[in-house]
N, C-alpha and C positions, 0 to 999 in steps of 0.2 A: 282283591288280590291279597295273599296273606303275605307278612312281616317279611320272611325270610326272601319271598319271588321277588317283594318289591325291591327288596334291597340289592338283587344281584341286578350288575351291568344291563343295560337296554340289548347289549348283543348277544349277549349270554339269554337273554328273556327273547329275542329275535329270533334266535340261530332253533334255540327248543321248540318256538311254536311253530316255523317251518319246519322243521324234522315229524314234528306230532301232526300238523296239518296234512303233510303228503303221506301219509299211513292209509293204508285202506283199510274199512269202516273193522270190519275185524280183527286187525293188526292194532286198530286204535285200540280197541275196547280193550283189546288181551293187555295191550302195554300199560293203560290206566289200571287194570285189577292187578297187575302184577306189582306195579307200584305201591300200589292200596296194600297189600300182602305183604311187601316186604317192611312195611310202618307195622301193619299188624304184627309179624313174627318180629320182628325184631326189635323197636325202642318203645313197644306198647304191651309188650308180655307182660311184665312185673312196673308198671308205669304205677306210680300212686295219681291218687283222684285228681289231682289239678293238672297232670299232664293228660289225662283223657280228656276233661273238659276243655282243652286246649286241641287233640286232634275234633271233638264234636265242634267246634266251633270252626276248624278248616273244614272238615267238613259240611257244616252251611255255607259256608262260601262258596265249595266247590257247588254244591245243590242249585246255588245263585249264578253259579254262571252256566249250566245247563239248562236251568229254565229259560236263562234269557233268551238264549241259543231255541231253546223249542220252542217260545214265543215266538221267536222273529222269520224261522220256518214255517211253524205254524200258520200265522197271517200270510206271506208270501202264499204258499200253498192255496192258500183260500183267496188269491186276488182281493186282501187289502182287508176279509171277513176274519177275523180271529173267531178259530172253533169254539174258541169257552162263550162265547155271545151267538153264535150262529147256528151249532150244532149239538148244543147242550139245554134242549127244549124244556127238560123235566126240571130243570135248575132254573123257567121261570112260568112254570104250570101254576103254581101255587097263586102267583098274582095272573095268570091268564085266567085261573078258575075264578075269581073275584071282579070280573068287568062284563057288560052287558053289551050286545050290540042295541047299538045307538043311544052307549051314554059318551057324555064327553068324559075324557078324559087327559089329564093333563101331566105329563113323566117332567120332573124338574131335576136337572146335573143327567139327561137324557146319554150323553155317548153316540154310542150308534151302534147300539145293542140290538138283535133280531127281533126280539118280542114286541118293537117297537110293531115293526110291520106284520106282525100277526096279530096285534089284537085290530089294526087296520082291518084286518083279513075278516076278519071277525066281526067287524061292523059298527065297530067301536070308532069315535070322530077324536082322531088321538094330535095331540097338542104336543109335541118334544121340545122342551126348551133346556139350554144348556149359556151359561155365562164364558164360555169359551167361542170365540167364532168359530176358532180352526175345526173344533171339533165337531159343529154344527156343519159346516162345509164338508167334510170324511164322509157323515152323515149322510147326507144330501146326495152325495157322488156316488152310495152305495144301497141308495133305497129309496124310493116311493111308491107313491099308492094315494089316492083322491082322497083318503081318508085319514092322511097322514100330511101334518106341517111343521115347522120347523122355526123354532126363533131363539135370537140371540137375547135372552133375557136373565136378570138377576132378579127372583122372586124377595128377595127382602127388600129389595127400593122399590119393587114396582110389579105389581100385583097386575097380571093378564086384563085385559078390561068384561072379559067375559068370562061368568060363575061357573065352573063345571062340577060333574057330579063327583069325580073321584083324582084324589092328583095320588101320584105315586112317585117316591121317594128311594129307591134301588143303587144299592151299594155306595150314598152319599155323603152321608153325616158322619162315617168314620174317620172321612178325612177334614172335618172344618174343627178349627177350632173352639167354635159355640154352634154347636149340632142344637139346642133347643133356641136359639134364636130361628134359625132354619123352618124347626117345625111350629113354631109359631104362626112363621108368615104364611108359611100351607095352610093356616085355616082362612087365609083369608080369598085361598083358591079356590077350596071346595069343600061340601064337608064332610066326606071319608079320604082316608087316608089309608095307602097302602104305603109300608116301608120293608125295606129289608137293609141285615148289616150282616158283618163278620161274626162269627165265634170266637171267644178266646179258646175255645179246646175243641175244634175242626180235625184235625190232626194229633196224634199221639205227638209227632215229631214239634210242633210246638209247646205244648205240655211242657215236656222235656228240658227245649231252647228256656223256657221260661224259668223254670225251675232253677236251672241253672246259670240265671242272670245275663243270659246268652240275646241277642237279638232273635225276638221270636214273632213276629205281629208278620200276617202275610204281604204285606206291601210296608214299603218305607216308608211311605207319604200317611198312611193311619196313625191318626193321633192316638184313636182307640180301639178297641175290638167289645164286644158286647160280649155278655150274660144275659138270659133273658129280664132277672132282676134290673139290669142297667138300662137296657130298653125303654123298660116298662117305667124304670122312672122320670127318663130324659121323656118320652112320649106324655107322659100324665102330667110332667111339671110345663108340656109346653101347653094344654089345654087340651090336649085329647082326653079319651074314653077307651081303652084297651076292650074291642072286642074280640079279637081273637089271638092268640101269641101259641106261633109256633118253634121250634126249637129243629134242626135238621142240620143240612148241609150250611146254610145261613139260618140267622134268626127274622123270623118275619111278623109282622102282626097288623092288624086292620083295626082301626079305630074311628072313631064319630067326634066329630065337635064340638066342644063343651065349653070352650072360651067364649070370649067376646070378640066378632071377627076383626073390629074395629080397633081393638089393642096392638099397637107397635112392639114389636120385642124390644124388651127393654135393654138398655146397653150394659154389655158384661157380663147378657146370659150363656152359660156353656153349656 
């Protein structure tokens, strides 16, 4: 919420969002650019730089609470499947092209992402574990398949009792604190390794945020966002082998095992 909304009265903030609320969908839109218009013509005409970078910054807020809003439609809509994991196939083709039916495979920080149950589909004997229960229970409530299970597990205390041929690693280690302690203990899962992370420059529009000292990283909880240089060194410093490093919508890359599986991540790797 910015500065000036938070600081007016709850009923003054009450009274606007039912007025805005009971608008029909057209009468909203028109009233929010008219808004928008009258900032533009009027105390942003001749604005010097640090009052611009002051309306780009409400305006990521306002950007922040529209997504929240089409998130939370979104899912509804989909009975509980958010489309960006459900219906956005091609966004995880890259690791469906890289698993074999009938190898094992083992997803760690799992969610309840769809690609889970297609590479089931596919004939792949797939292992989702996630250190969350809740989220492994969402899971569970919105997907199965023979070929698909499900546990509540932390792979740096405790390593699966059975070796499989590939773990995979998907949109995880941006949010840990020591992302190479993480990949560490995946060698001692398997030994390839698929991962994927964020871009720092996905968007122009964070570019920009960054640039400008602004909050820019797509989620709040990401401690970081990658370059493929950053990848590649957090992957090779945890004992992998970069075989392949993609660069796209996220950054991806497949690697082989070159550590000792037997080594503990040592304490205070990041």
């Amino acid at each position: 919420m910015s500065r000036a909304l938070a600081e007016q009265p709850h009923a003054t903030i009450d009274s606007l969002a039912q007025a805005l609320g009971t608008l029909d969908d057209a009468a909203l839109v028109a009233t929010l650019e008219a808004a928008l218009e009258v900032r533009r013509s009027g105390p942003l005409i001749k604005a010097p730089r640090e009052r611009l970078v002051r309306e780009i910054a409400l305006t990521r807020e306002l950007d922040d609470v529209v997504q929240k809003h089409l998130n939370i439609a979104g899912a509804k809509c989909y009975r509980g499947r958010h489309p960006k994991h459900w219906l956005w196939r091609s966004h995880k083709q890259w690791i469906l092209d890289r698993v074999a039916p009938g190898q094992r495979v083992l997803d760690v920080g799992c969610g309840a992402s769809a690609y889970l149950g297609w590479m089931a589909e596919k004939g792949c004997l797939v292992t989702a574990c996630d250190m969350n229960p809740v989220r492994i229970e969402q899971a569970r409530a919105i997907m199965s398949h023979e070929n698909l299970s499900f546990e509540v597990r932390d792979v740096t205390r405790e390593a699966p009792s059975t070796r499989h041929d590939v773990v995979i690693c998907s949109h995880v280690i941006e949010h840990l604190d020591e992302p190479v302690g993480l990949l560490r203990a995946l060698g001692r899962c398997a030994p390839r390794l698929l991962v994927a992370v964020p871009p720092v420059d996905s968007r122009w529009q964070k570019v920009m945020y960054r640039d400008l000292g602004l909050r820019w990283k797509d989620d709040e909880d990401h401690r970081r966002e990658y370059t493929p240089e950053s990848l590649r060194e957090e992957v090779t410093r945890a004992g992998w082998a970069i075989d392949e490093l993609h660069a796209g919508i996220d950054i991806k890359a497949s690697a082989h095992w070159v550590g000792d599986v037997g080594t503990e991540p040592a304490a205070g790797d990041a």
